[in-house]
C-alpha positions in Angstrom: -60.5 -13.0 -53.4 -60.3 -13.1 -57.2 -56.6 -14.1 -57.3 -57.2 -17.0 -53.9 -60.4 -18.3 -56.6 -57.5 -18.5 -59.4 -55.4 -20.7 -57.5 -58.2 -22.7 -56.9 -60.0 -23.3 -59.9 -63.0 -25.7 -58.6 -64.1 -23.4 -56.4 -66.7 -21.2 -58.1 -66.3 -17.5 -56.1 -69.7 -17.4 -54.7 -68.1 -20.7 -52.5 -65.2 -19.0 -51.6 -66.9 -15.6 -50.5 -68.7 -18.1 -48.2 -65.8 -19.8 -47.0 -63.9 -17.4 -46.4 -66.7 -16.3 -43.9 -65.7 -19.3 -41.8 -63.1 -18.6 -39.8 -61.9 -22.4 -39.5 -61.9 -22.8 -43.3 -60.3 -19.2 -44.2 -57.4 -20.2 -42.9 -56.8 -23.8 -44.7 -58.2 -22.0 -48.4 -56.1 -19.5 -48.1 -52.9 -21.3 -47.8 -52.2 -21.9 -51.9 -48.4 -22.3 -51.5 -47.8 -19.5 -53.6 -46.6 -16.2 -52.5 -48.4 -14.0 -55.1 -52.0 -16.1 -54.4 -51.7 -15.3 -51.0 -54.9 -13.2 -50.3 -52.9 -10.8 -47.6 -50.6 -10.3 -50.8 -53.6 -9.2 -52.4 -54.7 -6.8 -49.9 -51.4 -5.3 -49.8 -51.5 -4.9 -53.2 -54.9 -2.9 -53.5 -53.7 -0.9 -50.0 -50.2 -0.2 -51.7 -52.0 1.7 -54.3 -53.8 3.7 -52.1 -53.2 7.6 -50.7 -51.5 8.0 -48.0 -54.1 9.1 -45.9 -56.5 6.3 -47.0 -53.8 3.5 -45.9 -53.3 5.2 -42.7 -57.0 5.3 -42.2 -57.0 1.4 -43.3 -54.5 0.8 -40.7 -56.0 3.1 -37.8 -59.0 0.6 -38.9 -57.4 -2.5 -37.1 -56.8 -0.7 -34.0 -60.6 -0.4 -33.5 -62.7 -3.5 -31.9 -66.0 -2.3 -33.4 -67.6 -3.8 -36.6 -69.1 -1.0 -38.1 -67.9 2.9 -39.1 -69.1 5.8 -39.8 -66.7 9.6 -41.3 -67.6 10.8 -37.6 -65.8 7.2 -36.5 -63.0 7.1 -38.7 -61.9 10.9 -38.0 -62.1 9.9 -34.1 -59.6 7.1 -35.4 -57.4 9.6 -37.3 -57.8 12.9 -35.3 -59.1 14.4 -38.5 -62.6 16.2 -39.6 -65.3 14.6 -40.7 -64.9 15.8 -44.7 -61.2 14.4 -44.5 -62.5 10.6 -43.1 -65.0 10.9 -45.8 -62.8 10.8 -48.1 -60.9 8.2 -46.9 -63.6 5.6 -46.1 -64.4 6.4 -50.1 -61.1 5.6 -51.0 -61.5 2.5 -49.0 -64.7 1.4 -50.8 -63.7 2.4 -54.1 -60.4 -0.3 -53.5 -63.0 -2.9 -52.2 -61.1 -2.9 -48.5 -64.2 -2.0 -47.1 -67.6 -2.2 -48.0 -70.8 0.6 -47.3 -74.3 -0.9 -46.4 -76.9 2.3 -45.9 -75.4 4.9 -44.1 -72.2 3.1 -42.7 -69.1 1.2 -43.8 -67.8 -2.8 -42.9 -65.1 -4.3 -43.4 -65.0 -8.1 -44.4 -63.8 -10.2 -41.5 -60.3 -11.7 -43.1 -59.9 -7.9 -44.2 -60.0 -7.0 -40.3 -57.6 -9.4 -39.6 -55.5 -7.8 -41.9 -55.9 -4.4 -40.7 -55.1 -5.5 -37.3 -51.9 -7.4 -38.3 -50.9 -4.7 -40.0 -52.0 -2.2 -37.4 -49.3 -3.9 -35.0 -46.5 -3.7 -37.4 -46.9 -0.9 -38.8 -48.2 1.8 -36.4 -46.4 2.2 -32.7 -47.8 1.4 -29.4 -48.6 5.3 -29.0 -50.5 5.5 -32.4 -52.7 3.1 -31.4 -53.3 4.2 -27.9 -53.9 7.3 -29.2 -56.3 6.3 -31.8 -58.4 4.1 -29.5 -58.3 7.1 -26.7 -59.6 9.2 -29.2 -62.6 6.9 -30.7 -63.6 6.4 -26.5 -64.0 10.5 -26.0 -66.4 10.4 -29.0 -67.9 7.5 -28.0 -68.0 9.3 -24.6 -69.2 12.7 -26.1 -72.1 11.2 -28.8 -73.6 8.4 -26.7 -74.4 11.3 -23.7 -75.3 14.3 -26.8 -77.8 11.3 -28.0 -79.3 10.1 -25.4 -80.1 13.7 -23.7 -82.0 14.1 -27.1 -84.0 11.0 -26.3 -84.6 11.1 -22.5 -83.3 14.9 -20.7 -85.8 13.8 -17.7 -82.9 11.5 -16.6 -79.8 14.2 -17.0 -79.0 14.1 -13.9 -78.6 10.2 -13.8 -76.1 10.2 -16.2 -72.0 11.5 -16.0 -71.4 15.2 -17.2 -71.1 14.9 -21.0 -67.7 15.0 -22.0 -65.8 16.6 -24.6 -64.3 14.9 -28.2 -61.4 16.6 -29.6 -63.5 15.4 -32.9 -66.2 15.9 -34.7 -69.9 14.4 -33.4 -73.2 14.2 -34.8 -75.6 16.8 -34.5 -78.4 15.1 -33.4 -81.8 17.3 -34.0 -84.7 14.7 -33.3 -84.9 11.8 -31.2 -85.5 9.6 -34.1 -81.7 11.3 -35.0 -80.2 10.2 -31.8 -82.3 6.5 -31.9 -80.8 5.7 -35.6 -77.5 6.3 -34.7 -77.7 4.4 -31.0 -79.2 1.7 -32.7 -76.0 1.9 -35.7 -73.3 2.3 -33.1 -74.4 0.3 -30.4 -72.5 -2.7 -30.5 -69.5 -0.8 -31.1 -69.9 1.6 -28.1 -69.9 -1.6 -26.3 -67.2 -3.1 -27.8 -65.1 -0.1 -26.7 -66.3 -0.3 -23.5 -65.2 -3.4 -23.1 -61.8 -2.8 -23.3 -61.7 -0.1 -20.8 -60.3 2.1 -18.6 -62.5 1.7 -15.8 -63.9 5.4 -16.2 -64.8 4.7 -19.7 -66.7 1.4 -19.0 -68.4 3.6 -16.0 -69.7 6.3 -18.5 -70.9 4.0 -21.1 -72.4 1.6 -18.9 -74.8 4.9 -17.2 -74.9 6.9 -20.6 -76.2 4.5 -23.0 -78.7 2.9 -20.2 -81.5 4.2 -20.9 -81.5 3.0 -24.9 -80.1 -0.5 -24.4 -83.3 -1.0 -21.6 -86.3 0.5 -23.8 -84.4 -1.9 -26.8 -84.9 -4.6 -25.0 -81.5 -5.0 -25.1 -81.4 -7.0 -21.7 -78.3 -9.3 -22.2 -75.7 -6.6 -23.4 -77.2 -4.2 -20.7 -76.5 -7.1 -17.7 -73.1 -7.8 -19.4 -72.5 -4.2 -19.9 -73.9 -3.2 -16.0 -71.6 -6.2 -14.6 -68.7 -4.6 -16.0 -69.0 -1.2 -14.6 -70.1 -2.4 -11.6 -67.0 -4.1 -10.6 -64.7 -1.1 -12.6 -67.2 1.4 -9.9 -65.8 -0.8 -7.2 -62.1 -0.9 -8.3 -62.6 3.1 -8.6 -64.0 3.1 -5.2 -66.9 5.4 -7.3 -69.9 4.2 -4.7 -72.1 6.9 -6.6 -71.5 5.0 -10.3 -71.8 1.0 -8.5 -75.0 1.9 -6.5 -76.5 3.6 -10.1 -75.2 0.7 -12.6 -76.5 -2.1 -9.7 -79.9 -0.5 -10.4 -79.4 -1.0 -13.9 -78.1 -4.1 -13.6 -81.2 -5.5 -12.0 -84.0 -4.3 -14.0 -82.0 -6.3 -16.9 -81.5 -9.6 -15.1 -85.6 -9.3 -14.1 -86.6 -9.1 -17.8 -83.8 -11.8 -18.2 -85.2 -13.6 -15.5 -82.0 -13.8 -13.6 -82.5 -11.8 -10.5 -83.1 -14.5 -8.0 -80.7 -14.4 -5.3 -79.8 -10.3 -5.9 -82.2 -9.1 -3.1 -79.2 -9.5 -1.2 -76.8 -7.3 -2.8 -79.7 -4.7 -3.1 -80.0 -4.7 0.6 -76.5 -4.2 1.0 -76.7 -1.1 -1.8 -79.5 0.4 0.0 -77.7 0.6 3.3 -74.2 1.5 1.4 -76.7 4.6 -0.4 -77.8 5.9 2.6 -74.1 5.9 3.8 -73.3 7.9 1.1 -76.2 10.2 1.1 -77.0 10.2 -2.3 -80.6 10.5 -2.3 -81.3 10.5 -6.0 -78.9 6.7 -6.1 -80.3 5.8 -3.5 -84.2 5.9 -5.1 -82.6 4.1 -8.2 -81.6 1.3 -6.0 -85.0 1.3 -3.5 -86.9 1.3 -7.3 -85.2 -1.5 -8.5 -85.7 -3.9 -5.3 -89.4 -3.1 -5.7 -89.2 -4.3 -9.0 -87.3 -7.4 -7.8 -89.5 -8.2 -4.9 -92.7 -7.5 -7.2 -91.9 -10.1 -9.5 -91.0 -12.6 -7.0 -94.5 -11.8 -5.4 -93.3 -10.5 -2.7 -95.5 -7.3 -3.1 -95.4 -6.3 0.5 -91.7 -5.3 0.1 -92.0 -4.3 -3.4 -94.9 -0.9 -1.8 -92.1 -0.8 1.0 -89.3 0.1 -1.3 -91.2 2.1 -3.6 -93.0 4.1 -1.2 -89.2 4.9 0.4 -88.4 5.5 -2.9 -91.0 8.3 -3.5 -90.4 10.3 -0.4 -86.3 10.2 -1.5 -87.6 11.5 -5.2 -90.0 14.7 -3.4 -87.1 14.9 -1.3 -84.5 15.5 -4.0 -86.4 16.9 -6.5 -86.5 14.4 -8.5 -89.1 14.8 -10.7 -88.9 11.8 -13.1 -88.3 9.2 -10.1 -91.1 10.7 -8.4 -93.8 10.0 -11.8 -91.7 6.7 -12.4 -92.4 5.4 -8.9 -96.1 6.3 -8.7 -96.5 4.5 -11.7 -94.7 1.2 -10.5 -97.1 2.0 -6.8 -100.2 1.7 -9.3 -99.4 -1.6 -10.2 -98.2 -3.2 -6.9 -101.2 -1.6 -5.3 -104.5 -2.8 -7.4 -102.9 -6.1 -7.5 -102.6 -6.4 -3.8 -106.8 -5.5 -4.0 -106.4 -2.1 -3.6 -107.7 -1.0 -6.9 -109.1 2.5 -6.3 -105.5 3.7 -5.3 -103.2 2.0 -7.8 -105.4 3.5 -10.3 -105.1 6.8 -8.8 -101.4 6.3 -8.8 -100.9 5.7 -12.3 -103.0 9.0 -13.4 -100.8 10.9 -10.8 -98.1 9.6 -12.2 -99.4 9.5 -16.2 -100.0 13.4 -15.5 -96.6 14.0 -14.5 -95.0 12.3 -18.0 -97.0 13.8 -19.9 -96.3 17.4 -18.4 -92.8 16.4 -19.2 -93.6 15.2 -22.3 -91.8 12.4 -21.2 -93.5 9.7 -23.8 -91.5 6.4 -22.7 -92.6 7.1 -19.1 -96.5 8.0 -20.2 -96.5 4.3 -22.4 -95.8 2.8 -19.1 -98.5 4.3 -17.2 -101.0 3.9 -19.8 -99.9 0.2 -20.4 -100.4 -0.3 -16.5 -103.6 1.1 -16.9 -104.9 -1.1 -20.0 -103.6 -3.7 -18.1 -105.6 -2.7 -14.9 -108.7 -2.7 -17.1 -108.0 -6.0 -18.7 -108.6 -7.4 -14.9 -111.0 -5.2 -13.8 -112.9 -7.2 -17.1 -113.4 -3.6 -19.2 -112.0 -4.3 -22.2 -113.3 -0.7 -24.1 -111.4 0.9 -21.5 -108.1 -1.2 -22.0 -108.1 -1.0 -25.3 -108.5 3.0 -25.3 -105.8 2.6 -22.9 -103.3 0.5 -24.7 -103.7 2.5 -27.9 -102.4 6.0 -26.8 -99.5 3.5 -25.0 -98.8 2.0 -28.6 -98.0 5.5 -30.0 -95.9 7.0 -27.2 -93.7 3.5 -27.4 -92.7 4.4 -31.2 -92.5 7.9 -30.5 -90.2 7.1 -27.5 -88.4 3.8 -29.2 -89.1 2.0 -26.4 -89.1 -1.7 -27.6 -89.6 -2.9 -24.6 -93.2 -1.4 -23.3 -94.5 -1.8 -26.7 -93.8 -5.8 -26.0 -95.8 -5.7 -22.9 -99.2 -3.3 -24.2 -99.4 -5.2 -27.2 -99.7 -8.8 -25.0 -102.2 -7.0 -22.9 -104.0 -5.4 -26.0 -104.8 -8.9 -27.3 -106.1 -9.6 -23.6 -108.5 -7.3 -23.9 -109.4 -8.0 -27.0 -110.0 -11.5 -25.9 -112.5 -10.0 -23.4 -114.2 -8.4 -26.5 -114.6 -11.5 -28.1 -112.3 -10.6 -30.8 -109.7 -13.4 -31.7 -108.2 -12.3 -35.0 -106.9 -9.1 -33.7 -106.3 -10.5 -30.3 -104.4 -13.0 -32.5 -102.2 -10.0 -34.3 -101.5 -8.5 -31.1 -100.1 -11.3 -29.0 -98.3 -12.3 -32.2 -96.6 -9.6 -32.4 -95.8 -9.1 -28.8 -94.1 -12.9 -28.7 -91.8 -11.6 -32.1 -90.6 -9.3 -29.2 -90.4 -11.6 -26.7 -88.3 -13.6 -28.7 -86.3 -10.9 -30.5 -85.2 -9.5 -26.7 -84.6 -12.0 -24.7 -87.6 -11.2 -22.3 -88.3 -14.1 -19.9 -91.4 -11.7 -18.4 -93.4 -10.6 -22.2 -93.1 -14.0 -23.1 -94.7 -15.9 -20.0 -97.2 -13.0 -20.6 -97.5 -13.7 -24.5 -98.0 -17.7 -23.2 -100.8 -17.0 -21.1 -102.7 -14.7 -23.7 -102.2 -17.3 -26.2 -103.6 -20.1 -24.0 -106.5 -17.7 -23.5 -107.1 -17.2 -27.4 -107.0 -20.9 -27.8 -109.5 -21.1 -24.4 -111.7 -18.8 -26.8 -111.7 -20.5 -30.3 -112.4 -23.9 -28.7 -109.0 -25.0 -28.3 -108.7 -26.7 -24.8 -105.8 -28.7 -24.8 -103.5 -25.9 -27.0 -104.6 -23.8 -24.1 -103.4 -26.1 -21.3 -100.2 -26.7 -23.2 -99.5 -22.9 -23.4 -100.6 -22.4 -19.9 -98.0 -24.7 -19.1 -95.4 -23.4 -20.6 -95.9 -20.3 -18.7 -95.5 -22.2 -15.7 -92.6 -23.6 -16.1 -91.5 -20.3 -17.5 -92.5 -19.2 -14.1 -90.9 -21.5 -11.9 -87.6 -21.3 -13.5 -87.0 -17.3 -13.4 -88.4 -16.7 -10.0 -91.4 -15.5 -10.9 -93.6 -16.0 -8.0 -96.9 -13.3 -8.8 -97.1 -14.9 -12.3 -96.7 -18.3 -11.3 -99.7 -17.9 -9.0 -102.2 -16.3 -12.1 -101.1 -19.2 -14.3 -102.0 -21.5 -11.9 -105.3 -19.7 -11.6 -106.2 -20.2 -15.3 -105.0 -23.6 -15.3 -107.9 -24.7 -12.5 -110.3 -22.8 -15.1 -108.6 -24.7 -18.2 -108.8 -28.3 -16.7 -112.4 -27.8 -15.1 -113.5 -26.6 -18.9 -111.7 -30.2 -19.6 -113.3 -32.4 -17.2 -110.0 -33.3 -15.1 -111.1 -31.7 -11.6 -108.1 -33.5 -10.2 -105.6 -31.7 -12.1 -107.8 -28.3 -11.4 -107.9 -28.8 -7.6 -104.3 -29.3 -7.7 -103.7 -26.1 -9.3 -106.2 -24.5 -7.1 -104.4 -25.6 -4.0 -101.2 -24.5 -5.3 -102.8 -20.8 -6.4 -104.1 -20.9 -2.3 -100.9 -21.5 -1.0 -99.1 -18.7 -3.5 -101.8 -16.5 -2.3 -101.1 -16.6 1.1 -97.5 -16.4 0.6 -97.3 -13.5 -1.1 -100.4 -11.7 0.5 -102.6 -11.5 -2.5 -106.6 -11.3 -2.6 -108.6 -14.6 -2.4 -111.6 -15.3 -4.1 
């Protein structure tokens, strides 16, 4: 960089250092018409003055799609052990070819288009191959030793761990295993990308279970899409019928599932063909989850209560508590409250003999959530407490999203707007940070009822209506009929009861279509 910023004397190096972050204007800078000022003459330079093993390891380096490494990456890349790749990644830094940032190293972006010219004409065909073969079987190996750390109730979803021929972490805790999903993440995918088919397949079912309590909805559709179609080209009906399920949780919180009831069906009869009962729960769970949010709850008890029998039947403890816990809420909002909160304790107890936290947050967020409408806010907020502190205990992103929006409900129903305020604050920062069409319809309608509360009617209507449109654009039927159930409320408060009986005609009609309680 210092020798392009000498053959170009007006431009102060803080300017170039930016430029040369644009890929458009890298490539005019860096053409000085002069051999020696040629930044890749540089580079060379700096790499020819390296050991050996660094500059292999420099070159390895441009074989490898991910942005981000690790010595447990870069020994995968060289077949070496961990203390060697050490080494070499501080060789690396020491020349300024790479660059460490907390407990990993980058490498600058016209520095990986280096490595991976040079990776081409220096290394063979089988070099590389081998190199990339051997990063995947770590991958392979450390996604599945992580993420049995963080969730062993769902072992038996996942592929058989396989074997690295090099080193991987040891991962001790789950906050071990979360820190280094959460490093690595984009570069497992990255990987995955690329393929073989098998390798997309394990990835896509191993690192489930972190990329959906993340919130990490659009990589886990993307990801789910892939392995999907790579299960189909395998003819591996076991992997497509588990990565569907997958694959539609993600597009609901996206909302993108309208139109995949469809392929669900299809699943469900193509499950029982196999006779996988265990997939075939995964697939009946995540059509109830489908049909719930398009309000057609009816379905949604249909599937899940097919689901449940399937888990008892299988053993399967952790779809059995997970699917009591989804009954809970389809039942009290189809009226029947007594039973859906029965449900959710059956299914609370369960987690929590399992220690199973991610699963517990859930319940106990359906059940602060159950309060919030049953209008006992003491109880909701006891409830969504103990679900705050399983959700960082259990990283799960996601479920924290949804009890904070209905903590600052209930705090609304205690008359408390500043931490009502703090709470649906927060939840939107996840909302937004995620992607999640679903938390932030539900952040919408708990800010319209905090502006409702501090004497803010037409913020309130204007929030409501966001929801709404929210609402009518993912598919989501059940929460298009409660906003238009506060909007009657919200223009009768303003003195337009034209708009409010429209909304309260179009709540009736929602009602009766997706058989919910009147009144």
């Amino acid at each position: 960089m210092a020798e392009s910023a000498a053959a170009r004397p007006a431009i102060s190096l803080a300017d170039l250092a930016a430029a040369l972050r644009d890929r458009d204007r890298r490539s005019r800078l860096l053409r000085t018409g002069d051999a020696p000022s040629s930044v890749y003459t540089v580079f060379s330079w700096s790499l020819d003055r390296l050991p050996p093993a660094a500059a292999k390891g420099f070159r390895l380096l441009g074989c490898y799609p991910g942005r981000t490494f690790d010595e447990f990456l870069l020994a995968a890349l060289s077949g070496t052990d961990t203390r060697s790749s050490a080494d070499v990644a501080e060789a690396l830094s020491r020349a300024h070819l790479v660059e460490r940032t907390e407990e990993r190293f980058r490498m600058h972006d016209l520095l990986r288009e280096y490595a991976s010219d040079i990776a081409r004409t220096d290394l063979t065909g089988a070099e590389r191959d081998e190199a990339l073969d051997r990063v995947q079987a770590y991958h392979r190996a450390a996604v599945s030793a992580a993420v049995d750390v963080i969730a062993p109730f769902e072992r038996h979803y996942r592929p058989s761990p396989s074997r690295s021929t090099t080193p991987v972490p040891a991962f001790r805790t789950p906050a071990d295993a979360h820190r280094w999903l959460e490093g690595e993440r984009q570069n497992v995918i990255a990987t995955a990308e690329l393929g073989p088919d098998p390798h997309t397949i394990h990835i896509a079912r191993a690192i489930w279970r972190h990329l959906n309590a993340g919130g990490y909805n659009d990589e886990g559709a993307r990801l789910c899409d892939l392995a999907v179609a790579a299960a189909r080209r395998a003819g591996d009906h076991v992997a497509e019928l588990h990565t569907l399920a997958d694959k539609a949780i993600a597009l609901v919180h996206l909302g993108r599932a309208t139109g995949l009831e469809g392929e669900l069906l299809q699943a469900i009869e193509a499950a029982k063909r196999v006779g996988d009962k265990v997939a075939e729960g995964r697939v009946l769970n995540s059509a109830a989850i489908v049909h719930d949010n398009q309000g057609d709850l009816a379905k949604s008890v249909t599937h899940d209560l097919a689901a449940l029998r399937l888990a008892r039947e299988a053993g399967d403890r952790y779809g059995e508590y997970r699917t009591l816990i989804n009954l809970g809420t389809s039942y009290h909002r189809i009226g029947e409250v007594v039973k859906g909160d029965e449900l959710s304790k059956q299914g609370l107890a369960l987690a929590l003999e399992d220690g199973n936290a991610g699963a517990a947050s859930r319940a106990l967020n359906n059940l602060g959530y159950h309060a919030t409408l049953d209008g006992d806010p003491d109880a909701a907020i006891g409830y969504l407490r103990r679900a705050l502190e399983l959700t960082g205990r259990a990283g799960d992103r996601a479920t924290r999203g949804f009890a904070l929006v209905n903590l600052g409900t209930a705090h609304i129903l205690g008359g408390d707007p500043h931490r009502a305020s703090t709470a649906l604050r927060d939840a939107r920062d996840v909302a937004i940070a995620t992607g999640d069409r679903r938390l932030l319809l539900s952040c919408y309608v708990g800010l319209g009822e905090l502006a409702a509360l501090t004497g803010q009617p037409e913020l309130a209507i204007d929030q409501y209506r966001r929801a709404l449109d929210l609402a009518r654009e993912s598919g989501y039927s059940y929460q298009a009929h409660r906003v238009h159930t506060v909007l009657v409320r919200a223009y009768s408060d303003a003195g337009d009861e034209e708009r409010a009986e429209n909304h309260r005609r179009e709540a009736e009609r929602l009602a009766r279509e997706l058989g919910l309680p009147q009144g």
